[in-house]
VEXRO-918448 format. One record per residue (C-alpha): residue number from 1; residue in one letter; chain; x, y, z. Coordinates in nm, 2 decimals. Example, Ala and Ser with C-alpha at 12.3 -4.5 7.8 and 13.67 -1.06 7.14 Angstrom:
<1,'A','A',<1.23,-0.45,0.78>>
<2,'S','A',<1.37,-0.11,0.71>>
***
This chain:
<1,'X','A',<0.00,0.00,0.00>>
<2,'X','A',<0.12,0.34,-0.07>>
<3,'X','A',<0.01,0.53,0.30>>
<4,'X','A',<0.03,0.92,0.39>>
<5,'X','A',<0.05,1.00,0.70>>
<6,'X','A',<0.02,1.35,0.84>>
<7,'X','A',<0.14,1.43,1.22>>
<8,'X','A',<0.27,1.80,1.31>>
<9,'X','A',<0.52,1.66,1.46>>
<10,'X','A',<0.79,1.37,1.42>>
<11,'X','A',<1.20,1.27,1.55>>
<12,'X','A',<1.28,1.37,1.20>>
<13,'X','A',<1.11,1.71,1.19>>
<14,'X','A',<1.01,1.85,1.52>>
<15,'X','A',<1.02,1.66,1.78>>
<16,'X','A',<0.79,1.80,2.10>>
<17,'X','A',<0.66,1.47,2.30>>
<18,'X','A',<0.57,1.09,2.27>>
<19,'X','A',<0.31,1.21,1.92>>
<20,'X','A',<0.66,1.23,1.75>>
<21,'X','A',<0.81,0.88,1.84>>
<22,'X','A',<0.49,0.70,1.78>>
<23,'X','A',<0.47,0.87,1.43>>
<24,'X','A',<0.84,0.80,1.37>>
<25,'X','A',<0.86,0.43,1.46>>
<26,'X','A',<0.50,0.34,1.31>>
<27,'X','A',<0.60,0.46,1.00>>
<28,'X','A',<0.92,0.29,0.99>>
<29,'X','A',<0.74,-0.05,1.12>>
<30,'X','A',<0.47,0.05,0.79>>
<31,'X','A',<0.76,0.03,0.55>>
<32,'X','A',<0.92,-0.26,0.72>>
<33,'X','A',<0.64,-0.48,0.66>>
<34,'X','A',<0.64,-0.40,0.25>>
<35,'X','A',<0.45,-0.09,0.25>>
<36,'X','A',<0.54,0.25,0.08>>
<37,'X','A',<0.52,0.53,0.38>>
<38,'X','A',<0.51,0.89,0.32>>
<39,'X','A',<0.51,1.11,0.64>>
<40,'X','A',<0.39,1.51,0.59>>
<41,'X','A',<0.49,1.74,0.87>>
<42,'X','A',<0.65,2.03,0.98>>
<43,'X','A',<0.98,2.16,0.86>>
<44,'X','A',<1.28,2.27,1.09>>
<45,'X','A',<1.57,2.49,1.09>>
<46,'X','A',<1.79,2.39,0.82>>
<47,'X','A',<1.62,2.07,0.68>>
<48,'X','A',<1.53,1.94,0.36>>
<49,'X','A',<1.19,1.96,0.19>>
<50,'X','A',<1.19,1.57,0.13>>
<51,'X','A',<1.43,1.35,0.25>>
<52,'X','A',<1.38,0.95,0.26>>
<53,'X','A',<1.49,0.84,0.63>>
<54,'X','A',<1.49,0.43,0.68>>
<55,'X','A',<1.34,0.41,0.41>>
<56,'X','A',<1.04,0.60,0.51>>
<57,'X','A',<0.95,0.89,0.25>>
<58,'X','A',<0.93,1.23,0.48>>
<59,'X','A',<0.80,1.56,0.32>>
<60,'X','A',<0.84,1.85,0.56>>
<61,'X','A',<0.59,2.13,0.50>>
<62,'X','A',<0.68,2.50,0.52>>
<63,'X','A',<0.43,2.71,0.64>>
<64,'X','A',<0.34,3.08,0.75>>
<65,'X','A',<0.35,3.07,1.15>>
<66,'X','A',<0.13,3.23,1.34>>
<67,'X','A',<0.20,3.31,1.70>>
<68,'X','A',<-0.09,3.47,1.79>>
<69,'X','A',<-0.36,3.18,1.73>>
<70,'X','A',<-0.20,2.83,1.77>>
<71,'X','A',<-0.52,2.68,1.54>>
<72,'X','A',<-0.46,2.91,1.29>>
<73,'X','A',<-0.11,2.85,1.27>>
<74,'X','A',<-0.23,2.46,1.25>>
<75,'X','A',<-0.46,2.56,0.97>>
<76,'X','A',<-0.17,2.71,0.82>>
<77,'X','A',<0.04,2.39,0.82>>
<78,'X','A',<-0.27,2.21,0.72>>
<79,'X','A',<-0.29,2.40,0.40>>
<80,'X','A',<0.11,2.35,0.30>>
<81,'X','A',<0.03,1.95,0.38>>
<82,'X','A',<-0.22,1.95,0.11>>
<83,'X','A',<-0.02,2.12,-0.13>>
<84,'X','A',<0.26,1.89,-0.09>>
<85,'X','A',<0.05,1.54,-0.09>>
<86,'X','A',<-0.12,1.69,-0.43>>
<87,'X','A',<0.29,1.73,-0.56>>
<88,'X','A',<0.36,1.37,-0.41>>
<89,'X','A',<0.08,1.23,-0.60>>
<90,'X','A',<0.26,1.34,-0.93>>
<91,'X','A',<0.56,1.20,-0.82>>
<92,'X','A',<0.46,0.90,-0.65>>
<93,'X','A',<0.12,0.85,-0.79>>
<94,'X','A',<-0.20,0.77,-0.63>>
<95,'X','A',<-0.20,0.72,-0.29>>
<96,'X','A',<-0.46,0.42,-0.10>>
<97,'X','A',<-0.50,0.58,0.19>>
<98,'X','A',<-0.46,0.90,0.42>>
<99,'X','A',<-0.41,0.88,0.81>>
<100,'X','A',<-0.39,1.18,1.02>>
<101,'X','A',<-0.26,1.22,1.41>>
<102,'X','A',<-0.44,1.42,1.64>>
<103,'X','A',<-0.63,1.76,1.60>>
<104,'X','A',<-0.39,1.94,1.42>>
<105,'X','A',<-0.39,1.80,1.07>>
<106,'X','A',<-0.77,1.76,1.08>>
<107,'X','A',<-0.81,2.03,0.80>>
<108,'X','A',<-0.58,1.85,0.56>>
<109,'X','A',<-0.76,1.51,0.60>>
<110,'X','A',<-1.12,1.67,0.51>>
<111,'X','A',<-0.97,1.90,0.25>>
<112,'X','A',<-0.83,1.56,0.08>>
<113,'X','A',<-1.11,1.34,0.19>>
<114,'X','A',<-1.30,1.58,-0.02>>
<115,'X','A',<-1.09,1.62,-0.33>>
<116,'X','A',<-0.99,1.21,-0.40>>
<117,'X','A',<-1.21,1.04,-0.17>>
<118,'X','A',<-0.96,0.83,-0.02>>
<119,'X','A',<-0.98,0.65,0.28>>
<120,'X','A',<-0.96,0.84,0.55>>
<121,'X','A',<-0.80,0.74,0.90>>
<122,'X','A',<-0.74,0.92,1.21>>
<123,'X','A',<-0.58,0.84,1.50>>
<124,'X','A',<-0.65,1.03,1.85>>
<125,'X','A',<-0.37,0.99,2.11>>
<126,'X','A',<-0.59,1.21,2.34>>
<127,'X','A',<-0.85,1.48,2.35>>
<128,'X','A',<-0.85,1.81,2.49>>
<129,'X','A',<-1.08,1.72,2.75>>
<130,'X','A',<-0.82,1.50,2.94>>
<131,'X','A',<-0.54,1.73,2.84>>
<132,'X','A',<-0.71,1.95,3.09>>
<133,'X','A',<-0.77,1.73,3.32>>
<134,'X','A',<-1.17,1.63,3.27>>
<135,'X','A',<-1.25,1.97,3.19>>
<136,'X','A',<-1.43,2.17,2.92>>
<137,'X','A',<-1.31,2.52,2.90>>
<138,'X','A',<-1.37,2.80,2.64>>
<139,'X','A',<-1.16,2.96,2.39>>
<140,'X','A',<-0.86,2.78,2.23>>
<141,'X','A',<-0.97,2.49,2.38>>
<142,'X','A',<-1.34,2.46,2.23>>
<143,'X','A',<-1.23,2.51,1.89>>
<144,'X','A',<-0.94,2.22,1.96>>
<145,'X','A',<-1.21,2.02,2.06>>
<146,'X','A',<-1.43,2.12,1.75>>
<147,'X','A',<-1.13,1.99,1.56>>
<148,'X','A',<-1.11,1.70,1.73>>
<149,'X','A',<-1.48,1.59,1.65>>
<150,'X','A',<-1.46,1.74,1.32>>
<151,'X','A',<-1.19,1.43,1.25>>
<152,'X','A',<-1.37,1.19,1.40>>
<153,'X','A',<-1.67,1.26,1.17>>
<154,'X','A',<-1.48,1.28,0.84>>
<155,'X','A',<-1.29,0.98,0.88>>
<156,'X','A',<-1.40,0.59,0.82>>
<157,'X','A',<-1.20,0.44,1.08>>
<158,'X','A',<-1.08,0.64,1.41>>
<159,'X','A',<-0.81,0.47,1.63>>
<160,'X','A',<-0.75,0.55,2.00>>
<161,'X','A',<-0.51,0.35,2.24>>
<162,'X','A',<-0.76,0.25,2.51>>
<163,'X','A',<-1.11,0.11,2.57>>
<164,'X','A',<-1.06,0.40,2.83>>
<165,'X','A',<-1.03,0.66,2.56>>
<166,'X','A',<-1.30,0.50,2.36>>
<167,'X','A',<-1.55,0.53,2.59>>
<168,'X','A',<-1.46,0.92,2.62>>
<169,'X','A',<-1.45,0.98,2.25>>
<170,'X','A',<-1.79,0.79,2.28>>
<171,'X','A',<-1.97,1.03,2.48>>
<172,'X','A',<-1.79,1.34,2.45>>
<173,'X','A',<-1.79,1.38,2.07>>
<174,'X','A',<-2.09,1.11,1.99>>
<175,'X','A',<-1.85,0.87,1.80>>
<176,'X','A',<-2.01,0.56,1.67>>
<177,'X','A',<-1.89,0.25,1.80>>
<178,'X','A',<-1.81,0.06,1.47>>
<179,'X','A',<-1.58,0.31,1.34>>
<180,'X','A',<-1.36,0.30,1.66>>
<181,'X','A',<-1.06,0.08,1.68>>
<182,'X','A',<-0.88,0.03,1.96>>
<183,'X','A',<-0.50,-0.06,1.92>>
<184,'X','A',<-0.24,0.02,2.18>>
<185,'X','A',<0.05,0.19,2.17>>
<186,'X','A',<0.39,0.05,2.06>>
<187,'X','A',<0.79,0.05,2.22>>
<188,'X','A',<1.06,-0.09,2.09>>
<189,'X','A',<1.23,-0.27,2.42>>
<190,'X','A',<1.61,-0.26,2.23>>
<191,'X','A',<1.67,0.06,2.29>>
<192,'X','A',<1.68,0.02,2.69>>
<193,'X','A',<1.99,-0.19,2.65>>
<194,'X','A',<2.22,0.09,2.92>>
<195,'X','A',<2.42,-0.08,3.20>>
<196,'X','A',<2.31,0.15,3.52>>
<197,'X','A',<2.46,0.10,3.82>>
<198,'X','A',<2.19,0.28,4.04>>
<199,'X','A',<2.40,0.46,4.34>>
<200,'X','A',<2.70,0.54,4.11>>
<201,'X','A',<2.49,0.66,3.77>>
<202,'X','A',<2.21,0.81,3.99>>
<203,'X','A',<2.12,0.82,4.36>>
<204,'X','A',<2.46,0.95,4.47>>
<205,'X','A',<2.41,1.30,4.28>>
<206,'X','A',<2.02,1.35,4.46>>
<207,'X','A',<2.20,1.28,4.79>>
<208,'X','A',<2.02,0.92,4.84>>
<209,'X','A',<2.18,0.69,5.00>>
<210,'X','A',<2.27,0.29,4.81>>
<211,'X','A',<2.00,0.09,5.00>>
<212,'X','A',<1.68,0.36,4.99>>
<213,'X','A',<1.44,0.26,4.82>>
<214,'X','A',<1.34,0.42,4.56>>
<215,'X','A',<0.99,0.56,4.38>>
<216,'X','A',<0.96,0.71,4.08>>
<217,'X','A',<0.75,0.91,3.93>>
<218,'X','A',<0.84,1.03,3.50>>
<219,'X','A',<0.60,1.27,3.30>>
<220,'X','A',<0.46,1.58,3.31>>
<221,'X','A',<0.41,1.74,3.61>>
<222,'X','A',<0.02,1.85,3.56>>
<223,'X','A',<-0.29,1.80,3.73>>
<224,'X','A',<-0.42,1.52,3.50>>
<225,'X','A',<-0.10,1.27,3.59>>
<226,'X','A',<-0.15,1.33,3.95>>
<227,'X','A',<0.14,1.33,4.08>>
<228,'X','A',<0.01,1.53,4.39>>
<229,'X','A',<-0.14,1.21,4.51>>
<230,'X','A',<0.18,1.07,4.50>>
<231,'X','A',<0.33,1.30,4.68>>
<232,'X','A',<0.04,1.33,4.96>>
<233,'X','A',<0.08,0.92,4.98>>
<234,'X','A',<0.45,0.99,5.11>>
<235,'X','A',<0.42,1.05,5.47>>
<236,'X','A',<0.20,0.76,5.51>>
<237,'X','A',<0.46,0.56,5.32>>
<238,'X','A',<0.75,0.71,5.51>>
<239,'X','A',<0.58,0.56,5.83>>
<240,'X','A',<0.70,0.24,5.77>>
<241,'X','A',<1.01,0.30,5.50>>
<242,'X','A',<1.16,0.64,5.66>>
<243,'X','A',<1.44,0.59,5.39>>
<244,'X','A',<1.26,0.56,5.10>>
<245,'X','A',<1.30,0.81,4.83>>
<246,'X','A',<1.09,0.97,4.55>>
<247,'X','A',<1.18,1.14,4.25>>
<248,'X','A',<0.98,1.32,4.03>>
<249,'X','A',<1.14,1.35,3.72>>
<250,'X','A',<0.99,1.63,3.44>>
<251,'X','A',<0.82,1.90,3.43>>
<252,'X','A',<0.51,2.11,3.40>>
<253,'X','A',<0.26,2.34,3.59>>
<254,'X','A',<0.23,2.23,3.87>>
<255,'X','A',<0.60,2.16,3.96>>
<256,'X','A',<0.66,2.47,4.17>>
<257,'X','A',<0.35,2.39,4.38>>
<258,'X','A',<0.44,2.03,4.48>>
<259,'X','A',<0.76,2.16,4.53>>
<260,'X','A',<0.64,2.45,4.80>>
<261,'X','A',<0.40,2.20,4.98>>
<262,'X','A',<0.68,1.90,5.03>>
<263,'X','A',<0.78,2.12,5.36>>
<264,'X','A',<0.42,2.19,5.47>>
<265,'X','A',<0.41,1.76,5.47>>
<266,'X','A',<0.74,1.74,5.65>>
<267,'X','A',<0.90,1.57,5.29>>
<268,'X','A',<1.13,1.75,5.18>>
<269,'X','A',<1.39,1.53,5.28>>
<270,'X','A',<1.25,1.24,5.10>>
<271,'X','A',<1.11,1.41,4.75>>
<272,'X','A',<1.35,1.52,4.49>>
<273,'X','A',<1.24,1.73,4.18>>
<274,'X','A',<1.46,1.65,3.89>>
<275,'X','A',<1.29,1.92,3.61>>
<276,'X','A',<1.32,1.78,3.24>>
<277,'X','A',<1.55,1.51,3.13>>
<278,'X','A',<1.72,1.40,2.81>>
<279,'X','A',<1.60,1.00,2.66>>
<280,'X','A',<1.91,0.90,2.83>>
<281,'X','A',<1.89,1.00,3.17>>
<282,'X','A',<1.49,0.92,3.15>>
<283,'X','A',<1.68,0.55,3.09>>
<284,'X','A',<1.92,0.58,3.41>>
<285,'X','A',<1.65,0.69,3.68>>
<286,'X','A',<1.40,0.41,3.53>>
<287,'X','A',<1.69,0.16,3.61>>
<288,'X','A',<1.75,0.31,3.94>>
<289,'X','A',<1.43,0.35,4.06>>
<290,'X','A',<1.19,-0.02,4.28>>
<291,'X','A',<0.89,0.10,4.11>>
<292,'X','A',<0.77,0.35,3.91>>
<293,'X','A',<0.40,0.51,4.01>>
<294,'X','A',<0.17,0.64,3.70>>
<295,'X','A',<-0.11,0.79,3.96>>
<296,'X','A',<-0.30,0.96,3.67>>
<297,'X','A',<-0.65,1.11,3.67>>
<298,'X','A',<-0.69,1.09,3.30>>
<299,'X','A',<-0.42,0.87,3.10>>
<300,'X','A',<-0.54,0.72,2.74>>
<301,'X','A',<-0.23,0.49,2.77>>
<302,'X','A',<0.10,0.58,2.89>>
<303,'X','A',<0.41,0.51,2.80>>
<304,'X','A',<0.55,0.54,3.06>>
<305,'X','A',<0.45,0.21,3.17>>
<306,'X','A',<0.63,0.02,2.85>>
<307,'X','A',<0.91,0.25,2.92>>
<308,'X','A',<0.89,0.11,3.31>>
<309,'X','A',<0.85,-0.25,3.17>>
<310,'X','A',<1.11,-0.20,2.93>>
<311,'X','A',<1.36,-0.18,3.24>>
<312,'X','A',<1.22,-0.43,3.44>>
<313,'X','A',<1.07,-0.25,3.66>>
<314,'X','A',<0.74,-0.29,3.83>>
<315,'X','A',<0.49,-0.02,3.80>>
<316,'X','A',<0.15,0.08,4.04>>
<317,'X','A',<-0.12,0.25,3.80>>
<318,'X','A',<-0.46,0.37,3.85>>
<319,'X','A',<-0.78,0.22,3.75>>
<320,'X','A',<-1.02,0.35,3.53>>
<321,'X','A',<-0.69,0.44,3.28>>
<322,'X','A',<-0.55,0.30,2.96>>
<323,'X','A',<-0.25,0.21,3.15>>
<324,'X','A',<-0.47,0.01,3.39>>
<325,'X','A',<-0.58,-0.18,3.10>>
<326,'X','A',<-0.29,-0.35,3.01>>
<327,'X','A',<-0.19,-0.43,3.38>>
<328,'X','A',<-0.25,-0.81,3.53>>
<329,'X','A',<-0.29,-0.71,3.88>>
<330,'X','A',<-0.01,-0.91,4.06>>
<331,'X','A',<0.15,-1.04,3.79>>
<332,'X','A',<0.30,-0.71,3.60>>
<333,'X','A',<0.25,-0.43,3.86>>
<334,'X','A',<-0.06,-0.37,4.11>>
<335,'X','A',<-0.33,-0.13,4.02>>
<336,'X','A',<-0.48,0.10,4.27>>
<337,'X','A',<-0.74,0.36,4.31>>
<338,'X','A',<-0.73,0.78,4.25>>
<339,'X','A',<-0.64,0.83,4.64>>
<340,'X','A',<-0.32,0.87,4.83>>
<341,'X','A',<-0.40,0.62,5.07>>
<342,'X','A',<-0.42,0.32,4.82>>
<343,'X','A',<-0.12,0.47,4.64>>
<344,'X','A',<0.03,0.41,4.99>>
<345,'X','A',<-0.06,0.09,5.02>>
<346,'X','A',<0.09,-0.01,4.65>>
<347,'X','A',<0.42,0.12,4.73>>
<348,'X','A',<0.41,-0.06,5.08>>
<349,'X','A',<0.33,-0.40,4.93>>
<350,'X','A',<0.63,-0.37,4.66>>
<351,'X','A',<0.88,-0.25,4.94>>
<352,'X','A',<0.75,-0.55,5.18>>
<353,'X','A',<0.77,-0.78,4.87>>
<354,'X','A',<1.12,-0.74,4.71>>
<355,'X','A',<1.12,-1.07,4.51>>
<356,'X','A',<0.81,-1.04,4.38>>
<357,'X','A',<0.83,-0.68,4.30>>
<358,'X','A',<1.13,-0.80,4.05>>
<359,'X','A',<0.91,-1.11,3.92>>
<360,'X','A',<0.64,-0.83,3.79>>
<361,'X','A',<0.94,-0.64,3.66>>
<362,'X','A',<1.06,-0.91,3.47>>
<363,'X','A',<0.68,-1.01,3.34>>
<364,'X','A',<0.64,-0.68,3.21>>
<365,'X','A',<0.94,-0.69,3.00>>
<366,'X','A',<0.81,-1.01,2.85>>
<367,'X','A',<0.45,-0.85,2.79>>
<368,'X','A',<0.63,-0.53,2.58>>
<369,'X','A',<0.87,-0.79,2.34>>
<370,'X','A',<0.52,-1.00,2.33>>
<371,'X','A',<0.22,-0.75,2.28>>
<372,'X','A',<0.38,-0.38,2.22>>
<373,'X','A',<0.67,-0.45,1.97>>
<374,'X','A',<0.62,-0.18,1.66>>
<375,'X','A',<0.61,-0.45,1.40>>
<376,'X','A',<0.27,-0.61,1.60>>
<377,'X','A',<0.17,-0.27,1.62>>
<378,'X','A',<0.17,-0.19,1.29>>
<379,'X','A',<-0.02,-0.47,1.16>>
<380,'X','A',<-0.31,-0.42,1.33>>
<381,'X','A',<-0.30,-0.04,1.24>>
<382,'X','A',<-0.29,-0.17,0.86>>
<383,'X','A',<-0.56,-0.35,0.90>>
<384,'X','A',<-0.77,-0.04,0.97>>
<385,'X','A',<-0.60,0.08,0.64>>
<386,'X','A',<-0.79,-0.21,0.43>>
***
């Protein structure tokens, strides 16, 4: 099949968050399987217009920015996109299908839709609506959430990475159930392949001694992931682990506030705030951590928790997420509910359980090479295509 996809962001444009890697490695898992990819996107300083990168065909699309209006600018890019799939066709010739990422490149798919009627895919990694933390506000974010229904009606398949985010597309934008396919997200487990010896490649630059424990919590730091109920679950934690640790690696909004209220709680002593971190370092303090906690209000997926699995490591989610979806209770982490106190009580049964805490490690490392490789991925995203 010759397959267009359009994503305003990718590793070999602009990279901004996990939108990018998913774009990236789908597409190269697309070709890899015998297809002929073509990714449209944004264009960076000092790249090429087209370029083919392992073997996937990437078109970057220069557009007028516009600062003031982040939609309009998106309608902007949206408009270049077309241009340049209309100049890929005469090139490449006709293309079997068109799949869009997210609420920016919703204005290409329908202007294209409209002119070849193609079939038309579109994948949601999440909606505004959880962005914000299970809230509907005005402005920007009504018309992003306009967009976002506007794709789901003009396309004949929409994927999402949960039953969790199906359900929410479901009510929130009246999405009929037989369009919607549900098909996780993707990792590939061979890039965590770093030697980290914990105390020397980590804990010794926090001030943390060899034997603490060790929690961690990795993403943005915003109401939706909640980690504030991680962080009120520490004193009742520290009550029967005083040494144990927690590090809250990223950043975000509400990063200064946890911050400020780790002394009201008497933590301080225990929490450290590590800001942003390169790919690299995100890879050292997954290594070093005894579990990682994903205490989110809203999460369509995470990745965090393939990234978790990926080094062995067992993880505590919440229920009613798409990362609690994928969890076997006991087997590959624990899953707990939206409150401090049962957060507590997951990071007490890992730290009284050592030795099975590493068995659910090691289980989730064999559910990412056996359910969330790219390849498998990308065969049931072709499916949609057909």
């Amino acid at each position: 099949m010759r397959i267009a996809i359009f994503s305003w962001e990718s590793l070999h444009s602009i990279p901004v968050g996990g939108l990018g890697v998913h774009v990236t490695e789908l597409a190269a898992a697309l070709q890899r399987i015998g297809n002929e990819v073509h990714v449209f996107t944004r264009i960076g300083n000092n790249q090429k217009v087209y370029e083919i990168i392992d073997g996937v065909h990437y078109h970057r699309c220069p557009f007028a920015w516009d600062t003031n209006n982040f939609v309009w600018e998106m309608d902007n890019m949206c408009k270049s996109m077309v241009y340049y799939f209309f100049e890929a066709e005469k090139e490449f010739g006709n293309f079997d299908v068109i799949h869009g990422h997210d609420w920016h490149v919703v204005n290409a798919l329908d202007e294209i839709k409209k002119a070849r009627g193609m079939r038309t895919v579109f994948t949601l990694h999440s909606t505004q609506y959880g962005r914000e933390g299970n809230y509907l506000s005005e402005g920007i974010p009504r018309d992003i959430r306009n967009l976002e229904w506007f794709g789901t009606y003009v396309a004949d398949r929409v994927i999402v990475c949960s039953n969790v985010m199906k359900y929410e597309i479901g009510w929130l934008y009246t999405t009929p159930e037989w369009k919607i396919r549900v098909i996780p997200n993707g990792i590939n487990p061979n890039y965590f392949k770093l030697e980290v010896d914990p105390w020397q490649d980590v804990k010794r630059w926090y001030g943390i001694d060899v034997y603490d424990p060790l929690v961690m919590f990795l993403g943005r730091i915003t109401y939706h992931k909640g980690p504030d109920l991680l962080l009120r679950a520490i004193p009742e934690i520290l009550r029967d682990y005083p040494n144990a640790k927690f590090m809250f690696v990223g950043d975000g909004d509400m990063k200064s506030w946890l911050e400020n209220i780790t002394s009201e709680l008497g933590i301080s002593h225990a929490t450290r705030f590590t800001g942003y971190v390169s790919d690299l370092d995100k890879e050292k303090f997954l290594k070093a951590s005894d579990c990682v906690v994903i205490p989110s209000r809203n999460e369509p997926f995470g990745i965090v928790a393939l990234e978790a699995w990926a080094c062995e490591r067992p993880i505590i989610v919440t229920n009613g997420t798409g990362a609690a979806e994928i969890v076997e209770h006991e087997i590959n982490g624990l899953k707990v509910f939206h409150s401090p106190e049962s957060i507590a009580w997951g990071v007490k049964y890992l730290f009284s359980y050592f030795e099975r805490a590493r068995m659910m490690g090691r289980n989730g490392r064999k559910t990412v090479e056996e359910k969330f490789s790219w390849d498998a991925i990308a065969k049931h995203v072709l499916n949609t295509f057909k």
